[in-house]
VODREN-736480 format. One line per field, with one value per atom (N, C-alpha, C): residue number from 1; residue in three letters; x, y, z. Coordinates in Angstrom, 1 decimal. Atoms other than C-alpha are relative to their C-alpha. Layout:
N
nr NUM; ...;
rest ALA; ...;
px X; ...;
py Y; ...;
pz Z; ...;
This chain:
179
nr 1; 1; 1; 2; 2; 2; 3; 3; 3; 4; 4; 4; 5; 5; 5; 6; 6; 6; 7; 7; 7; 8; 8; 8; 9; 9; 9; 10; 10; 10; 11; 11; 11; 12; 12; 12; 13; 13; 13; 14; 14; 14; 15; 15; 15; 16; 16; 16; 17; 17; 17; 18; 18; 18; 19; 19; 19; 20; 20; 20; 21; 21; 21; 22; 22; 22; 23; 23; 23; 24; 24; 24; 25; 25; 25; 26; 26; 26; 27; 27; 27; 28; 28; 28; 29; 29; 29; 30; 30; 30; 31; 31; 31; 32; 32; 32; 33; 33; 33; 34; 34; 34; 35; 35; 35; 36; 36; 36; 37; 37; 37; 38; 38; 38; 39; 39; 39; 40; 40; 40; 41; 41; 41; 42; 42; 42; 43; 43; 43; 44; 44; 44; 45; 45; 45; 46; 46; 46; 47; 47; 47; 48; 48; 48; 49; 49; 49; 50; 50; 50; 51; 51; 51; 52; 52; 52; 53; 53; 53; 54; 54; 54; 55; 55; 55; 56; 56; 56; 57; 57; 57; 58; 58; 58; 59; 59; 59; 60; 60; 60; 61; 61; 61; 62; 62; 62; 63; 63; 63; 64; 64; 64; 65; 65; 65; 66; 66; 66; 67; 67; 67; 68; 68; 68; 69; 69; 69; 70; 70; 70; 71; 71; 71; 72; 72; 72; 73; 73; 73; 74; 74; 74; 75; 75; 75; 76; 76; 76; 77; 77; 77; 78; 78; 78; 79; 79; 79; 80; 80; 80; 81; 81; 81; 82; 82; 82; 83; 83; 83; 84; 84; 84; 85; 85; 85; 86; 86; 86; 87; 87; 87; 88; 88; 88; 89; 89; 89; 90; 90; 90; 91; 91; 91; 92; 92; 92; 93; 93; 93; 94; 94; 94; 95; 95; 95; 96; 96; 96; 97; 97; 97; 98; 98; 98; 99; 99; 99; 100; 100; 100; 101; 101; 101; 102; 102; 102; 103; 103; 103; 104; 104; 104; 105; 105; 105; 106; 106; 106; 107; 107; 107; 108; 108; 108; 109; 109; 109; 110; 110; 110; 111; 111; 111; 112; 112; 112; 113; 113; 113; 114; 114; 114; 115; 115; 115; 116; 116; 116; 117; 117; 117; 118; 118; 118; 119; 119; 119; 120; 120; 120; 121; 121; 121; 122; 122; 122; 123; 123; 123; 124; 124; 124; 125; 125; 125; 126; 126; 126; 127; 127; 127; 128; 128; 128; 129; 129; 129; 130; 130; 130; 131; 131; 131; 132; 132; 132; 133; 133; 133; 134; 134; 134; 135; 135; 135; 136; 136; 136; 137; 137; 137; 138; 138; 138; 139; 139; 139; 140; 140; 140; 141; 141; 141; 142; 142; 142; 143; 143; 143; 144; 144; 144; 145; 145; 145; 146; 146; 146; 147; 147; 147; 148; 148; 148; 149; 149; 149; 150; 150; 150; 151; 151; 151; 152; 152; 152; 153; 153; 153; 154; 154; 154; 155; 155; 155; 156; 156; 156; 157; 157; 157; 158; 158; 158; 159; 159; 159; 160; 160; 160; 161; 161; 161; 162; 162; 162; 163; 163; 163; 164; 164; 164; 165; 165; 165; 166; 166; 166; 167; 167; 167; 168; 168; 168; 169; 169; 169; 170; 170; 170; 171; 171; 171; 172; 172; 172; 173; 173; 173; 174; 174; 174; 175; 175; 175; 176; 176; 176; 177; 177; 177; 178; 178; 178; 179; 179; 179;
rest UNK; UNK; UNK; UNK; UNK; UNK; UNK; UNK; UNK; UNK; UNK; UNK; UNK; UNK; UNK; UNK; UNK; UNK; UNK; UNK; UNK; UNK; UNK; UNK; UNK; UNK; UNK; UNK; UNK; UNK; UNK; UNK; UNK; UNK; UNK; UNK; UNK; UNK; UNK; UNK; UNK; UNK; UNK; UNK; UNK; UNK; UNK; UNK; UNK; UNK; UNK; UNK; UNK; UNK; UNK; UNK; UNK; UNK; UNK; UNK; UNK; UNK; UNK; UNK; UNK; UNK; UNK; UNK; UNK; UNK; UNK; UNK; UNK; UNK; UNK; UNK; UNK; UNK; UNK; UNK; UNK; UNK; UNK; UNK; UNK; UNK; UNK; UNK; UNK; UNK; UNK; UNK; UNK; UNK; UNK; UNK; UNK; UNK; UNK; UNK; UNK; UNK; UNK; UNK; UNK; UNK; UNK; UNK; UNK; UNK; UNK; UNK; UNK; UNK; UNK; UNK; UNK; UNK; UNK; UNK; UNK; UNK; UNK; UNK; UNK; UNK; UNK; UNK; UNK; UNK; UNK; UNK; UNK; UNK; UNK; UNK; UNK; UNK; UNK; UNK; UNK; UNK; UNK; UNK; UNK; UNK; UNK; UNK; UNK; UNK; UNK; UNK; UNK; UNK; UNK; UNK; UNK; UNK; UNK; UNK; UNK; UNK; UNK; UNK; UNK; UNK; UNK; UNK; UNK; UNK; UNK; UNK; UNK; UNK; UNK; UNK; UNK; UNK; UNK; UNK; UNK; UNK; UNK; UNK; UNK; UNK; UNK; UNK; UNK; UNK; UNK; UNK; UNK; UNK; UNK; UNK; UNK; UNK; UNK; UNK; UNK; UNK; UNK; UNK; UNK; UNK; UNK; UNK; UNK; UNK; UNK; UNK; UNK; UNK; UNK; UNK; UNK; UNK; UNK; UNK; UNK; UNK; UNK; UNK; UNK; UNK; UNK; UNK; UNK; UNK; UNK; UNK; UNK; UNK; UNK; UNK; UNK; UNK; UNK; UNK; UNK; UNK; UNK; UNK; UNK; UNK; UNK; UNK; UNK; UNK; UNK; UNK; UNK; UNK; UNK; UNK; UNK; UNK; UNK; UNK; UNK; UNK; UNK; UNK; UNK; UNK; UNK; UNK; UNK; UNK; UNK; UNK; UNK; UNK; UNK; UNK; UNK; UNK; UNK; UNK; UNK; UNK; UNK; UNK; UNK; UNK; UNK; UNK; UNK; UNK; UNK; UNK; UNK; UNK; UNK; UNK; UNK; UNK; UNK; UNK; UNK; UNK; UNK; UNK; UNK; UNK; UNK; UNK; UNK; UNK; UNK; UNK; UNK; UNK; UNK; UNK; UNK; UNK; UNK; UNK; UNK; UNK; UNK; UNK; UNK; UNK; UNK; UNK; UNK; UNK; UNK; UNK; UNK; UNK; UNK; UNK; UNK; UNK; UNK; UNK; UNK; UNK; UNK; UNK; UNK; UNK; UNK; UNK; UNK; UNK; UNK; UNK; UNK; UNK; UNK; UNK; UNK; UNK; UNK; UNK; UNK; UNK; UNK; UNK; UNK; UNK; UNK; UNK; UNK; UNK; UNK; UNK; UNK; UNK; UNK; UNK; UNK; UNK; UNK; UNK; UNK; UNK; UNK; UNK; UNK; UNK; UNK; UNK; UNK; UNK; UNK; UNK; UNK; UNK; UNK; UNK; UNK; UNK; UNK; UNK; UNK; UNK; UNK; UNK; UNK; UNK; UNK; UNK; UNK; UNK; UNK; UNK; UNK; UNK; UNK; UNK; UNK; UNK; UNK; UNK; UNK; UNK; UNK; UNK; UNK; UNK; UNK; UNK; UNK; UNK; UNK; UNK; UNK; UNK; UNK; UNK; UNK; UNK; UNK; UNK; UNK; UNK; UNK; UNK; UNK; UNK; UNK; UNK; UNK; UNK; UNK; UNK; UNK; UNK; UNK; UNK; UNK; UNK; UNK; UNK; UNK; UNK; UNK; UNK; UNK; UNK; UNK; UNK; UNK; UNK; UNK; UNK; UNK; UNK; UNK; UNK; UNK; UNK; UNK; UNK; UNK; UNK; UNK; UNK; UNK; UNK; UNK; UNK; UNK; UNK; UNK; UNK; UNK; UNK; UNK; UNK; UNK; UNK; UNK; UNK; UNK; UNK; UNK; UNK; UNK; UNK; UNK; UNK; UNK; UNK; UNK; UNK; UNK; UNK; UNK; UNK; UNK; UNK; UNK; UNK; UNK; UNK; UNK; UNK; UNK; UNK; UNK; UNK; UNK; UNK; UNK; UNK; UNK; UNK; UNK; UNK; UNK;
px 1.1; 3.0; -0.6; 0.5; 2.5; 0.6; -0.8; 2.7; 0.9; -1.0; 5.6; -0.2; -0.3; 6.3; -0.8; 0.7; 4.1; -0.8; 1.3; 1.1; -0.8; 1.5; -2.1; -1.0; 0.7; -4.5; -1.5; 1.2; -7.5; -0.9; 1.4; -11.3; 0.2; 0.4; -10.4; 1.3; -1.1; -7.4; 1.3; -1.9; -4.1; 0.3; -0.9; -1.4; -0.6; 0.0; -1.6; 1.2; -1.2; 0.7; 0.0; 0.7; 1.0; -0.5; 0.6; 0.3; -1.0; 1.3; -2.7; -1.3; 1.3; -4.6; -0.4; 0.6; -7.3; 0.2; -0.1; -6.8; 1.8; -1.4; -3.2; 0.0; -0.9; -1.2; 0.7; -0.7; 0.2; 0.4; -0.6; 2.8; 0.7; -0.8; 3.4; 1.5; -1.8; 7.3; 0.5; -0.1; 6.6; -1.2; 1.2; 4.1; -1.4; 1.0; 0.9; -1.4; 0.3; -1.1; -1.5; 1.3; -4.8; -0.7; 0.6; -7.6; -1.3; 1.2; -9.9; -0.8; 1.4; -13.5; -0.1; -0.1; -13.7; -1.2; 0.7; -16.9; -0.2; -0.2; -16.9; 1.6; -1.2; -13.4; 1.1; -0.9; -10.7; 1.4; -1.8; -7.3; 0.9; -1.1; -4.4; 0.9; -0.9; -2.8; 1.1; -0.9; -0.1; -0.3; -0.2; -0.6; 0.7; -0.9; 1.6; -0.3; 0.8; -0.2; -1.5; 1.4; -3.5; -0.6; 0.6; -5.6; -1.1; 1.5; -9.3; -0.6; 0.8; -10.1; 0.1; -0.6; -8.1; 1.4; -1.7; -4.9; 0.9; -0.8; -2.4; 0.7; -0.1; -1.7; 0.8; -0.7; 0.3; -0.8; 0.1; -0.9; 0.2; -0.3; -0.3; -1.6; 2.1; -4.5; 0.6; 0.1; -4.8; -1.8; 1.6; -8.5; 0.3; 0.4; -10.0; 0.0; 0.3; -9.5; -1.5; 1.1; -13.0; -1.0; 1.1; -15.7; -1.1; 1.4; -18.4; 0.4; -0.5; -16.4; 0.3; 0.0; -16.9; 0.2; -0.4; -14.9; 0.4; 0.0; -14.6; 1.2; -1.5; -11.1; -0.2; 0.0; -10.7; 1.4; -1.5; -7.4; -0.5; -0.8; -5.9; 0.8; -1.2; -4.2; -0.4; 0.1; -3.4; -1.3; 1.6; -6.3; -1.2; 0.8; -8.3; -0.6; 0.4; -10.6; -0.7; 1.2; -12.1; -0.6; 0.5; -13.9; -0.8; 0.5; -14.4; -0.6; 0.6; -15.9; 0.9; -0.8; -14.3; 0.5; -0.8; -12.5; 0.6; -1.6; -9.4; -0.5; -0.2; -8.5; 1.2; -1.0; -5.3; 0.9; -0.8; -3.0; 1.3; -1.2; 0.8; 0.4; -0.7; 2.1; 1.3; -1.0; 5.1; 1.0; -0.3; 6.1; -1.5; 0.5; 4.4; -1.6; 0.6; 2.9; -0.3; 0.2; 2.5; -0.4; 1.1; 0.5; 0.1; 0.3; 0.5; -1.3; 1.2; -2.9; -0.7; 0.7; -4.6; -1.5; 1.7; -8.1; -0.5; 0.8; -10.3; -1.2; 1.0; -13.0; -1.2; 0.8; -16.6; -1.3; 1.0; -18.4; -1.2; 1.0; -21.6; -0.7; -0.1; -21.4; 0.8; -0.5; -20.3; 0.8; -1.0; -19.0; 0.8; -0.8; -16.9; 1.4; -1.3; -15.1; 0.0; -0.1; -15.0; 1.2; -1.0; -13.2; 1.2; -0.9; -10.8; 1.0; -0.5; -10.3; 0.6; -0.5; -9.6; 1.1; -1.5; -7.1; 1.1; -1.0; -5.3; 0.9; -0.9; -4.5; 0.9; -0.5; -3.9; 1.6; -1.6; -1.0; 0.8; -0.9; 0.4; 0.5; -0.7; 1.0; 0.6; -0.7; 1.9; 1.2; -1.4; 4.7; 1.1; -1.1; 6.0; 0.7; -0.6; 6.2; 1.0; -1.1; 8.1; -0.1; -0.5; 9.3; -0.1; -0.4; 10.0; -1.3; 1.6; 6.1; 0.0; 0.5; 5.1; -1.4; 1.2; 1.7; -0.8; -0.1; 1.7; -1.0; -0.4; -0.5; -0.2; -0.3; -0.3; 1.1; -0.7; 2.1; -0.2; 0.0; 2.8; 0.3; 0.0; 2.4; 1.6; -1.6; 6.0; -0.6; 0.3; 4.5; -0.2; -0.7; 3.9; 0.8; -1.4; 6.6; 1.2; -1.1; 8.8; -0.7; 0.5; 6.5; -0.1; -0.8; 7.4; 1.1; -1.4; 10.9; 0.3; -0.1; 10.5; -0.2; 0.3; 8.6; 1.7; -1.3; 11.7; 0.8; -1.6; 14.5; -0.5; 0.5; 12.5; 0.5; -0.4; 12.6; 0.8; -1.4; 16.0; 1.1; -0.6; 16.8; -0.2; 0.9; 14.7; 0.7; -0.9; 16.8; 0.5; -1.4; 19.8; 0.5; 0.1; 19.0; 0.0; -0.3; 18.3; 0.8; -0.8; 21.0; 1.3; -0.6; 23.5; -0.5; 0.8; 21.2; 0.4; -0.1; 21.7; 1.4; -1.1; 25.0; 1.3; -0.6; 26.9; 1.6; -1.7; 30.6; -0.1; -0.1; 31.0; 1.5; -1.3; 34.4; 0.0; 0.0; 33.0; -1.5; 1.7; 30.0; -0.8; 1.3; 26.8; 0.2; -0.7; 26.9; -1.2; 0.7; 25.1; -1.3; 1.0; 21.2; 0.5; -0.2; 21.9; 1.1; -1.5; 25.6; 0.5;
py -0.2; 15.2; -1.4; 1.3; 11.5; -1.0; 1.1; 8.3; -0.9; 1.0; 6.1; -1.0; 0.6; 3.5; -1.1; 1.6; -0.1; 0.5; -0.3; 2.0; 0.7; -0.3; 2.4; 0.9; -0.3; 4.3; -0.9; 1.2; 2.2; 1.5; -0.8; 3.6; 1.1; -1.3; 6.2; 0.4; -1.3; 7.7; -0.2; 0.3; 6.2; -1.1; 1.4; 4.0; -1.2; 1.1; 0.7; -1.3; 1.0; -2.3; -0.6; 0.6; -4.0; -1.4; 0.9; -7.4; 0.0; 0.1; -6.3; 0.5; 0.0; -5.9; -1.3; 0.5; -7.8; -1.1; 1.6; -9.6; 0.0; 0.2; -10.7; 0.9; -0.5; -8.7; -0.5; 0.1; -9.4; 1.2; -1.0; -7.0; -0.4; 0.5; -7.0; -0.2; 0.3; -7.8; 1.2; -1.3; -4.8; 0.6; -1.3; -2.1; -0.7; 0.5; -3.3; 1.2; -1.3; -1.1; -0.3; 0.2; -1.0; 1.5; -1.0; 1.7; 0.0; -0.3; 3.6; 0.9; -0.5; 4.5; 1.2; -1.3; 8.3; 1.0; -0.5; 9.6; -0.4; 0.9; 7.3; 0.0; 0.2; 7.8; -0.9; 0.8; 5.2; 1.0; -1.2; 6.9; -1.3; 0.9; 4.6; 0.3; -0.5; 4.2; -1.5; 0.9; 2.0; -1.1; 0.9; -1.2; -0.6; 0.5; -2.1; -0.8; 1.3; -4.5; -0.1; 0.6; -6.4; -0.4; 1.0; -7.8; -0.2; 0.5; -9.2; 1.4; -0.8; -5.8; 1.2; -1.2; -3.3; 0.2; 0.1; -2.4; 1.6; -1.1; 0.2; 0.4; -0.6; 2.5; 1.2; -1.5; 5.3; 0.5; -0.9; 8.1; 0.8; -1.1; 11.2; 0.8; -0.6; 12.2; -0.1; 0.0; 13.6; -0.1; 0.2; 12.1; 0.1; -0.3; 13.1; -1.5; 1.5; 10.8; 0.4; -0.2; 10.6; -1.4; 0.5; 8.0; 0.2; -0.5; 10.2; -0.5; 0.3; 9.2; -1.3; 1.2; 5.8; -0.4; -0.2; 5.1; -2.1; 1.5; 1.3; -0.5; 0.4; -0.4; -1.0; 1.4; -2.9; 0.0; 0.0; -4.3; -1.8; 1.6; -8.2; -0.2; 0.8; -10.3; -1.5; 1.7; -14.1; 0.1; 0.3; -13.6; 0.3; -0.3; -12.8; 1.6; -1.5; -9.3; -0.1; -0.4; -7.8; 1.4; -1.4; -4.7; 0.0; -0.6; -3.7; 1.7; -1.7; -0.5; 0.1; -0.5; 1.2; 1.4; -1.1; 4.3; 0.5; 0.3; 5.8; 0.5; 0.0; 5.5; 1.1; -1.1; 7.6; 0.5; -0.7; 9.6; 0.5; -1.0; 10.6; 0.7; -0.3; 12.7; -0.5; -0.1; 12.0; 0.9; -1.2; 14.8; 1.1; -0.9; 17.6; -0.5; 0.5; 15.1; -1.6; 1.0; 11.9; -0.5; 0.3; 10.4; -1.6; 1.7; 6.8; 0.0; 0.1; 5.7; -1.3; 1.3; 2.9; 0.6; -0.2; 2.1; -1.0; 1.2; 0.0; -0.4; 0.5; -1.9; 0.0; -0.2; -1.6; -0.4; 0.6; -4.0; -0.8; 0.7; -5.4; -1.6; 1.5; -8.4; -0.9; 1.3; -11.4; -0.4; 0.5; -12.9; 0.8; -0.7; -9.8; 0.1; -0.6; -9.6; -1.7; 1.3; -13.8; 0.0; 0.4; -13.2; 0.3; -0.8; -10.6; -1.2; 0.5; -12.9; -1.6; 1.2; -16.2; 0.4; -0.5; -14.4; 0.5; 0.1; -13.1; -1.2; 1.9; -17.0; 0.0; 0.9; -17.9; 1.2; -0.8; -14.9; -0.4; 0.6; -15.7; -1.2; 1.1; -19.1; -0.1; -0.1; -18.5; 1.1; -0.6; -16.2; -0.6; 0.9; -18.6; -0.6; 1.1; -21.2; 0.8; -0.9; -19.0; 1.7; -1.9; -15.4; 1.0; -0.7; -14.6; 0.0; -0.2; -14.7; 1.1; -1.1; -12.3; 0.2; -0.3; -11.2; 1.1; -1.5; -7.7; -0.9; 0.5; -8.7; 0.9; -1.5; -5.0; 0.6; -0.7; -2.6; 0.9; -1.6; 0.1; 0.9; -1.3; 3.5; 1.0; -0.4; 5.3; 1.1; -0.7; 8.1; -0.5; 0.9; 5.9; -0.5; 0.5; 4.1; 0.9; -1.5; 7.2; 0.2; -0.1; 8.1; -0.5; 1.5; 4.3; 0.3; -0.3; 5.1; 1.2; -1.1; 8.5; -0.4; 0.4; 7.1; -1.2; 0.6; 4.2; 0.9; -1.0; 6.8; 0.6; -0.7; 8.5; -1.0; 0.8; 5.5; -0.4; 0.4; 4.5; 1.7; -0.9; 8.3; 0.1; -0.1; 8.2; -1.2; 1.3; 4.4; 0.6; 0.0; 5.9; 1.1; -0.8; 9.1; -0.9; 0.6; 6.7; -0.8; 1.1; 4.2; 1.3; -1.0; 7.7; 0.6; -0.7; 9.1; -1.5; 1.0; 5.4; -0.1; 0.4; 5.2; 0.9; -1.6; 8.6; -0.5; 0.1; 7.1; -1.6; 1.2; 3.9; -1.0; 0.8; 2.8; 0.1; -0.1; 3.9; -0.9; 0.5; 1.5; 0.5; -0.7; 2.8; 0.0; 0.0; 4.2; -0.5; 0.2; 2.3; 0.5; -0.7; 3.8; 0.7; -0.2; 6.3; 0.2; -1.1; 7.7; 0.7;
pz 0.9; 9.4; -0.3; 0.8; 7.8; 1.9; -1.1; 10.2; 0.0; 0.1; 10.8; -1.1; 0.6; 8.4; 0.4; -0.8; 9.2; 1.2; -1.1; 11.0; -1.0; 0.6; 10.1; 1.2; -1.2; 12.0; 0.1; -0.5; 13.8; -0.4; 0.2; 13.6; 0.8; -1.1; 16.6; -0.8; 0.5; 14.4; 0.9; -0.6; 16.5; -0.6; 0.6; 15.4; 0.4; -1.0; 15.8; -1.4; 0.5; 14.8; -1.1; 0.9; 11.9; 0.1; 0.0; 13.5; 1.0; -0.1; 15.1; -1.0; 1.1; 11.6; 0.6; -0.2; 11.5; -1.3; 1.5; 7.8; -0.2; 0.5; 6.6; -1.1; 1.0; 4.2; -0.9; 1.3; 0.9; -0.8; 1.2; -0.3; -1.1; 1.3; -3.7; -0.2; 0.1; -4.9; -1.1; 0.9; -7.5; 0.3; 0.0; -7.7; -1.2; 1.4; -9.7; -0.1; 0.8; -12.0; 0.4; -0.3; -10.8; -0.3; 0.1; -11.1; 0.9; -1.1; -8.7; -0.7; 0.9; -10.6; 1.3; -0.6; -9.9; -1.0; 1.3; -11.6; -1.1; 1.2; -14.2; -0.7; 0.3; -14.8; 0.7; -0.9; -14.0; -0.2; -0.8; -12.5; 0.6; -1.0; -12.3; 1.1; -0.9; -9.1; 0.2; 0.0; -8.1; 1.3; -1.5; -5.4; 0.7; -1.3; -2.8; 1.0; -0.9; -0.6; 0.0; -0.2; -0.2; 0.8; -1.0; 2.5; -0.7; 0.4; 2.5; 0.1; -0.8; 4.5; -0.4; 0.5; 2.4; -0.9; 1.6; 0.1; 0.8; 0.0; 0.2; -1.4; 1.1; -2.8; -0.7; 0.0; -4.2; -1.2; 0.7; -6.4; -0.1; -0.6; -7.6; -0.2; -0.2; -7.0; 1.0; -1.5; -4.1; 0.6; -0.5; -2.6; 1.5; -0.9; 0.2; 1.2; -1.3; 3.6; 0.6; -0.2; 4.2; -0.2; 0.3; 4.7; -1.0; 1.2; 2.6; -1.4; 1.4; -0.8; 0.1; 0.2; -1.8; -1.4; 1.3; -4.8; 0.1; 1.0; -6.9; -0.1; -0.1; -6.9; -1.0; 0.8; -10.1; -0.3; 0.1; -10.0; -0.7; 0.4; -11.8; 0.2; -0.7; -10.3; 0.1; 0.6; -11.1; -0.9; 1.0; -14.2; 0.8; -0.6; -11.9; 0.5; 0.2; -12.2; 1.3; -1.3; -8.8; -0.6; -0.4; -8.4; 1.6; -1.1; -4.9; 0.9; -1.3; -2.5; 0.7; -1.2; -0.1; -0.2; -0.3; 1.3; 0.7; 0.1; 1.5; 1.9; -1.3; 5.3; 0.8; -0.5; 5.7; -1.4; 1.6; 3.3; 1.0; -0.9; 3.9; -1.4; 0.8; 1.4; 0.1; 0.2; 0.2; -0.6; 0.7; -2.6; -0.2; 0.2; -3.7; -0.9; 1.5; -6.8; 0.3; -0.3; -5.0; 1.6; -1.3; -1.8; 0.2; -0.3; -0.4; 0.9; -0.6; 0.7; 0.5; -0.8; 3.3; -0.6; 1.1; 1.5; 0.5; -1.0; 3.7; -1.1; 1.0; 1.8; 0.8; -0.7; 2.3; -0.2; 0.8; 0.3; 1.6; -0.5; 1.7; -0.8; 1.0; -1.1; 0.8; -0.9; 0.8; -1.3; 0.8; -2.5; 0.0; 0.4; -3.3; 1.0; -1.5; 0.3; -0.2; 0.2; -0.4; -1.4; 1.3; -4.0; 0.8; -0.1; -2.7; 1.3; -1.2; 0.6; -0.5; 0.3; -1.6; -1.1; 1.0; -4.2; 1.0; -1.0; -0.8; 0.1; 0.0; -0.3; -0.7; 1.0; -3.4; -0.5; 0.5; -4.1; 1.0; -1.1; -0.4; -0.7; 0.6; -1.4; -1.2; 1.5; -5.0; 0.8; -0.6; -3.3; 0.6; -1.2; -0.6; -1.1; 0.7; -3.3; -1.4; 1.2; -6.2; 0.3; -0.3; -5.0; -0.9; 1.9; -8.7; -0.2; 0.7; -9.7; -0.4; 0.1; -11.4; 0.0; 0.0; -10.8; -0.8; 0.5; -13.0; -1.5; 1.0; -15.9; -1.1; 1.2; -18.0; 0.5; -0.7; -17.7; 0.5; -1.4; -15.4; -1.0; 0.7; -17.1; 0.3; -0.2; -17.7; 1.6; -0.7; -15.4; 1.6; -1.2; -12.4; 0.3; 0.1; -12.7; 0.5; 0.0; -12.7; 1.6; -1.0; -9.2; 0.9; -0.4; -7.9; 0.5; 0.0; -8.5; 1.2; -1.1; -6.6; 1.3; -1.4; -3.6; 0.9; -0.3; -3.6; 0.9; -0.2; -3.5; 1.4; -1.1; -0.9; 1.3; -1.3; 1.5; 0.2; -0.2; 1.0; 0.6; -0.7; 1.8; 1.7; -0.9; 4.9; 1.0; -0.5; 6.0; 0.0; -0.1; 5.5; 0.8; -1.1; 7.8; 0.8; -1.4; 10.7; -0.1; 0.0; 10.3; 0.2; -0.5; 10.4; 1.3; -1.2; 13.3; 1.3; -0.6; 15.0; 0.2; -0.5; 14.5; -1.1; 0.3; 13.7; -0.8; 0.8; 13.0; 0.0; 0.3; 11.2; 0.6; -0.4; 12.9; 1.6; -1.2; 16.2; 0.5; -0.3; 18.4; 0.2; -0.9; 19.6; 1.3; -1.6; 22.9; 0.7; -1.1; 25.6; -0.1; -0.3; 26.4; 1.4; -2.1; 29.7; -0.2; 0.0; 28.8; -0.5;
């Protein structure tokens, strides 16, 4: 149903790699609390990575993957307030009540795709140089948080199937490919 883990789909709708994006990636070291303007309403969702070109998100809204919906992203990060355009590019569900979402940006503002593309930097580097940073600077709503937590458990269930599926008895090796 959903795609592999570290794929995105391109403009024609197939996987492709994660180092053939086009901007670098910055994932966050925690989940950070941002909002997507939805009718005048902001709806927090949670962020999990950044580029110049787009973000990745969890919610439990479920929006339409669609070009025609062009919804507002204002997230902080390092003091620094953005609001950007764009829309959501793919969706995998994960529960019933939660959704991870690729959100391509689609500003026509040169400065706006310039802020977003000089705060990329500046977190990369604030990362390399101290791991521990925190960049979060409200908190995360118990409710997401709790939805965080869920998605977590999810993917550590999801590892620990293939690593049994890879390697069935722990006192025995993997057999060969072809026997």
């Amino acid at each position: 149903m959903g795609m592999p883990p570290g794929k995105l789909p391109s403009s024609g709708g197939t996987p492709r790699d994660d180092n053939r994006r086009q901007h670098f990636r910055v994932k966050m070291l925690q989940p950070v609390e941002i909002s997507v303007n939805v009718v005048g309403s902001k709806l927090p969702v949670l962020l999990l990575d950044l580029s110049a070109g787009g973000m990745r998100f969890l919610s439990d809204v479920k929006f339409p993957v669609t070009s025609l919906y062009v919804y507002e992203v204002e997230f902080n990060l390092i003091n620094t307030v953005n609001k950007i355009s764009g829309h959501v590019l793919r969706m995998i569900k994960i529960s019933d009540d939660l959704y991870d979402y690729g959100f391509i940006f689609e500003s026509e503002d040169r400065e706006q795709f310039s802020n977003v593309f000089q705060l990329v930097n500046e977190l990369s580097i604030l990362l390399r140089r101290n791991p521990q940073f925190n960049h979060i600077n409200f908190p995360i709503s118990q409710r997401l948080w709790q939805s965080f937590q869920m998605f977590q458990a999810k993917q550590m269930q999801q590892q620990s199937q293939q690593n049994v599926t890879q390697h069935p008895h722990p006192n025995q090796p993997p057999k060969p490919p072809g026997k």
